[in-house]
C-alpha positions in Angstrom: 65.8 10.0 98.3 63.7 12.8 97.3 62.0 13.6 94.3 63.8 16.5 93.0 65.1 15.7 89.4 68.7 15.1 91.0 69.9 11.3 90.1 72.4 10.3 93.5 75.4 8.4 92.5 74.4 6.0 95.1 71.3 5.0 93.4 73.0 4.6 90.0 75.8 2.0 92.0 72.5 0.7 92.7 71.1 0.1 89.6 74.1 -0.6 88.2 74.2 -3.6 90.1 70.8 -4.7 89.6 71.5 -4.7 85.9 74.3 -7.1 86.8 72.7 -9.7 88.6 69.9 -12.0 88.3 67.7 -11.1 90.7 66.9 -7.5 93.1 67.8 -10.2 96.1 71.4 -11.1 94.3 71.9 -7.4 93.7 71.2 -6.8 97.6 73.8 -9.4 98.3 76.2 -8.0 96.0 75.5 -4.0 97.7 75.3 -5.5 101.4 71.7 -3.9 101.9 68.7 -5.1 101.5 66.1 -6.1 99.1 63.9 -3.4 100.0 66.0 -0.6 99.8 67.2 -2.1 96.4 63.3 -2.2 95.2 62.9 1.2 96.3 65.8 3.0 94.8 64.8 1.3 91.5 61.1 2.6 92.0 62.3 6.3 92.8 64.8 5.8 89.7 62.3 5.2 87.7 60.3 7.9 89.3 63.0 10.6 88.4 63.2 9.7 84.8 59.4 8.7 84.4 60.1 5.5 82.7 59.9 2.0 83.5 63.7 0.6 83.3 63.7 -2.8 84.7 61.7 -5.9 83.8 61.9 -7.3 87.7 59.7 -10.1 86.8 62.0 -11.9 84.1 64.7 -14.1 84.9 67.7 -12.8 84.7 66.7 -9.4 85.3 66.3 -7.0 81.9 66.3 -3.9 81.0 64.2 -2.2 79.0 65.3 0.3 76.4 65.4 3.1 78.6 67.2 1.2 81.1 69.9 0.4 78.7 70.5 4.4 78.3 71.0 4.9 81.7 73.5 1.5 82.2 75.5 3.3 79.8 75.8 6.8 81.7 75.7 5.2 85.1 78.7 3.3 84.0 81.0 6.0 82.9 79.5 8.0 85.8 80.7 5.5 88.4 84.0 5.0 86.6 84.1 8.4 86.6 83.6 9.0 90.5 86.3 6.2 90.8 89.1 8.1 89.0 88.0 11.1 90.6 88.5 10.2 93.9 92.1 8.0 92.9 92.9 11.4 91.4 92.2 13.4 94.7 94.2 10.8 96.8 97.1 10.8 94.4 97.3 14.7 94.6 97.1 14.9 98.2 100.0 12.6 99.0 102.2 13.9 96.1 101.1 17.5 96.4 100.5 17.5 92.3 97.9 16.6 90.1 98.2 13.5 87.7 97.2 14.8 84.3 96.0 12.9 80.9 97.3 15.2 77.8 96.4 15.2 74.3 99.0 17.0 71.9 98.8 16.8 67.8 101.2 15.0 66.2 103.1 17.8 64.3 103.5 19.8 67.4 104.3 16.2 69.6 106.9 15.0 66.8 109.3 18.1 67.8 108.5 19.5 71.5 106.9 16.1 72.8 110.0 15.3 74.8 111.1 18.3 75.9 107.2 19.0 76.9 107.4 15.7 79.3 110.3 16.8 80.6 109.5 20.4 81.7 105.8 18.6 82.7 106.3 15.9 84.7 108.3 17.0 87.4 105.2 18.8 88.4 102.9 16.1 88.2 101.7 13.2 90.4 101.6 11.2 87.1 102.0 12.5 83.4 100.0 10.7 80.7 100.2 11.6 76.8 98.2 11.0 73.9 99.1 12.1 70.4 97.3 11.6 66.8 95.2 13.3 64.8 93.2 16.1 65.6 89.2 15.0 65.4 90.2 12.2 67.8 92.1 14.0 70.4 88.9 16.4 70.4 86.4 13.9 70.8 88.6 12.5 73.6 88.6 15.8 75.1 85.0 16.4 75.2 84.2 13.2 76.9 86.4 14.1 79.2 89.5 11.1 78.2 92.0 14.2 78.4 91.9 16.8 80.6 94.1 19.5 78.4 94.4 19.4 74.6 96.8 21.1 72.4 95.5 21.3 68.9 94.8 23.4 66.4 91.2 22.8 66.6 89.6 25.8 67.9 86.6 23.5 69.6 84.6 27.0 69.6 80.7 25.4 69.7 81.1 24.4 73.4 81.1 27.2 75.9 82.2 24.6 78.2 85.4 25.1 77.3 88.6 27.4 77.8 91.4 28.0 75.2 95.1 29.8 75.7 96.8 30.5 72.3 99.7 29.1 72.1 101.8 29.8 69.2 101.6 30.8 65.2 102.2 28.4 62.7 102.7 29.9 59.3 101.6 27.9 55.8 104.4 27.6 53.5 104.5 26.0 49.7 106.9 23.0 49.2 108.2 22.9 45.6 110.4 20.7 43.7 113.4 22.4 42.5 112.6 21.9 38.9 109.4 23.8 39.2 110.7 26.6 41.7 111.9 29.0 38.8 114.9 29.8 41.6 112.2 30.8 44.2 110.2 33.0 41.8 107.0 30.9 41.2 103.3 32.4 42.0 100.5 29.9 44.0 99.0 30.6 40.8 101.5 29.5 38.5 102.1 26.4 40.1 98.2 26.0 40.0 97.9 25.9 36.4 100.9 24.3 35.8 101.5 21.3 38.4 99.8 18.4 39.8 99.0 19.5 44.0 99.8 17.0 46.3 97.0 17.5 49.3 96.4 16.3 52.5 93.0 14.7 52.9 90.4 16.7 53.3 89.0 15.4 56.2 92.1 16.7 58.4 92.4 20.3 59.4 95.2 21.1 57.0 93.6 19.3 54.7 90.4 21.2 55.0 92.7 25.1 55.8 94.5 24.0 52.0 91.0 24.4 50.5 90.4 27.9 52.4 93.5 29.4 51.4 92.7 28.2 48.0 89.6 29.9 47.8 91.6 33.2 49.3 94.1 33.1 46.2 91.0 32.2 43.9 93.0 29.3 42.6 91.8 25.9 41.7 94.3 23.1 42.8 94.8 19.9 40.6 95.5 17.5 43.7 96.8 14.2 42.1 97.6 12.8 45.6 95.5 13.5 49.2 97.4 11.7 51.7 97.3 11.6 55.7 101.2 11.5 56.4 103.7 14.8 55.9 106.5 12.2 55.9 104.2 10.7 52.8 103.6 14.1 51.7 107.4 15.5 51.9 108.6 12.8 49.7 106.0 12.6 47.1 107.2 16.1 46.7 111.1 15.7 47.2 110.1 12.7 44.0 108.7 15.4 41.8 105.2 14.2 42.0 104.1 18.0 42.6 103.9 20.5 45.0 102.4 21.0 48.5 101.2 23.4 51.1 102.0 22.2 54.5 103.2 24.3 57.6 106.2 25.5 59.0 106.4 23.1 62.2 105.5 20.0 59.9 108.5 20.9 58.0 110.9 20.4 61.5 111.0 16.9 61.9 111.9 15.6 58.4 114.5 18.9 56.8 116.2 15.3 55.1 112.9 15.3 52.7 113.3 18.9 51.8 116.3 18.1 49.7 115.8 18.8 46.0 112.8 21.0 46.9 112.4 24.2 47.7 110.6 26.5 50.9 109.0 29.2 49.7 106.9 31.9 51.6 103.2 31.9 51.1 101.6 35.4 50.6 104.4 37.3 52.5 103.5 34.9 55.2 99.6 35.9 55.6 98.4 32.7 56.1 99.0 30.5 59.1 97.1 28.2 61.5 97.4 28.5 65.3 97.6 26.2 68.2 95.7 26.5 71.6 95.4 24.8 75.1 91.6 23.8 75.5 90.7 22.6 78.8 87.5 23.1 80.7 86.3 25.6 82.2 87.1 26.2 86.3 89.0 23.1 86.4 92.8 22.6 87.3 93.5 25.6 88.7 96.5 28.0 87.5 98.0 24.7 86.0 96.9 25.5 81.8 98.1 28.7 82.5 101.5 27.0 83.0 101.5 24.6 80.9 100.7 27.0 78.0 103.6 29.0 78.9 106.0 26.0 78.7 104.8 25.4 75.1 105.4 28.6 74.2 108.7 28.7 75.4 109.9 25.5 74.1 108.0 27.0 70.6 109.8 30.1 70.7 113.4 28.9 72.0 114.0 26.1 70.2 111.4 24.9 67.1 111.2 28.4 65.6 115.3 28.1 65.5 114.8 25.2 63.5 112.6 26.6 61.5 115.1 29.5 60.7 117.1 26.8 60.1 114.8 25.4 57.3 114.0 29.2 56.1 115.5 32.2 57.4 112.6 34.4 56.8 110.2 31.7 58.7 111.4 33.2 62.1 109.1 36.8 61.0 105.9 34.5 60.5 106.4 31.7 63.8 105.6 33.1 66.8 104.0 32.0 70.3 101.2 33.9 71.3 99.1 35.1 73.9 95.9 36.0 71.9 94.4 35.1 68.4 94.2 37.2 65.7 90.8 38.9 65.3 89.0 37.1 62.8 
């Protein structure tokens, strides 16, 4: 192994299974090699990173701090390697790639299943993760999913690729009692009635406090919850009123009755969802994918929204590019 700054999967198999075992001479068992070429991959290792990483002469073996860093990447590196190369089998006998999807819940709720069934047919083996969006990102970037849809734009690693997807308008949801017939102002409402507000931490959440800021209003959130569903009745109760968006409104219209949808700003405001996937991997398949969203988005959920709100079919669209900022 040479000395040029390049760590060999080999060697980290290697020290992963010295960190294993008791002794270099039980890893050497373990690797079917021998004891030598165990001690030397540890002292080139060790070379490489110009720290000591194994305590040889205890009993068990131990690692020292910095040896502990590396067990940690070798490990996911090796896993890694392993699903890599299960991956490469699975695709060459089936002709498609397996695939591990994240999707947010608001857009999984009403195109999840039509999404799997458009997807899989095309795939060796389809797998699907929804929730919230900071986990499904973190999930991406450590490479747990190989495509996300979100509406996370992910923009601080140039690592990554994104395909807008579709356009999501904001909307206000107001109890009848407070709606004036449809003629009530952001502002109005404002001064006048308690906000109901999705916590902060989430990306509405934290997009309800831009558009805020836009309208220069203050809100008086009595409530921050996580849920729509929670949100959509609080609202439907009387408790206040709410900002949410046009697709969370599809999978609960029961929870709109007694409440009215009202346009926001003519419609100005709106969040978008992208497919973010790394960069020169999979081929022309996020090109594909992305379109099927944006199909299913355009032929089936914006109906619903019409549904909902006529006017919400001017302001829902899919997309091929953002908006310029």
């Amino acid at each position: 192994m040479k000395n040029n700054g390049n760590i060999e999967i080999s060697a980290l198999r290697v020290f992963s299974a010295v960190s294993d075992a008791d002794s270099l001479t039980q890893a050497a068992e373990r690797l079917g090699i021998t004891q030598s070429a165990v001690s030397q991959t540890i002292k080139q290792l060790e070379l490489q990173t110009e720290t000591q990483l194994v305590l040889t002469r205890s009993r068990p073996i131990k690692l020292t701090p910095s040896g502990q860093v590396l067990k940690g990447y070798a490990d996911n590196l090796i896993n890694d390697t392993k699903r890599m190369l299960v991956d490469v089998r699975e695709a060459s006998a089936a002709g498609n790639l397996p695939l591990k999807i994240g999707m947010i819940d608001s857009f999984c709720d009403v195109a999840g299943l039509q999404f799997m069934q458009q997807v899989k047919p095309f795939t060796s083996k389809l797998a699907l993760r929804t929730g919230l969006v900071s986990p499904l990102t973190q999930a991406l970037l450590s490479r747990d999913l190989d495509l996300l849809i979100t509406s996370d734009p992910i923009d601080q690693h140039p690592e990554l690729q994104r395909l807008p997807l579709l356009r999501d308008p904001i909307v206000m949801i107001v109890p009848n009692h407070f709606a004036k017939g449809g003629d009530v102002t952001p502002t109005w409402l404002a001064e006048n009635v308690p906000f109901v507000h999705y916590n902060r931490q989430s990306r509405l959440g934290s997009l309800t406090d831009l558009i805020a800021r836009r309208l220069n209003i203050e809100l008086n959130a009595s409530y921050e919850l996580d849920s729509t569903q929670t949100m959509l009745r609080f609202v439907q109760s009387g408790q206040g009123w709410a900002l949410t968006s046009g697709l969370c409104l599809v999978r609960y219209p029961e929870l709109l009755e007694g409440t009215q949808v009202l346009s926001l700003t003519k419609g100005a405001n709106a969040r978008y969802l992208s497919l973010v996937y790394r960069n020169n991997e999979l081929g022309d398949w996020p090109a594909k994918i992305a379109d099927i969203c944006r199909s299913i988005y355009a032929d089936d959920i914006v109906i619903q929204m019409a549904e909902i709100a006529p006017w919400l079919d001017q302001q829902a669209f899919s997309i091929n590019e953002l908006p310029a900022i």
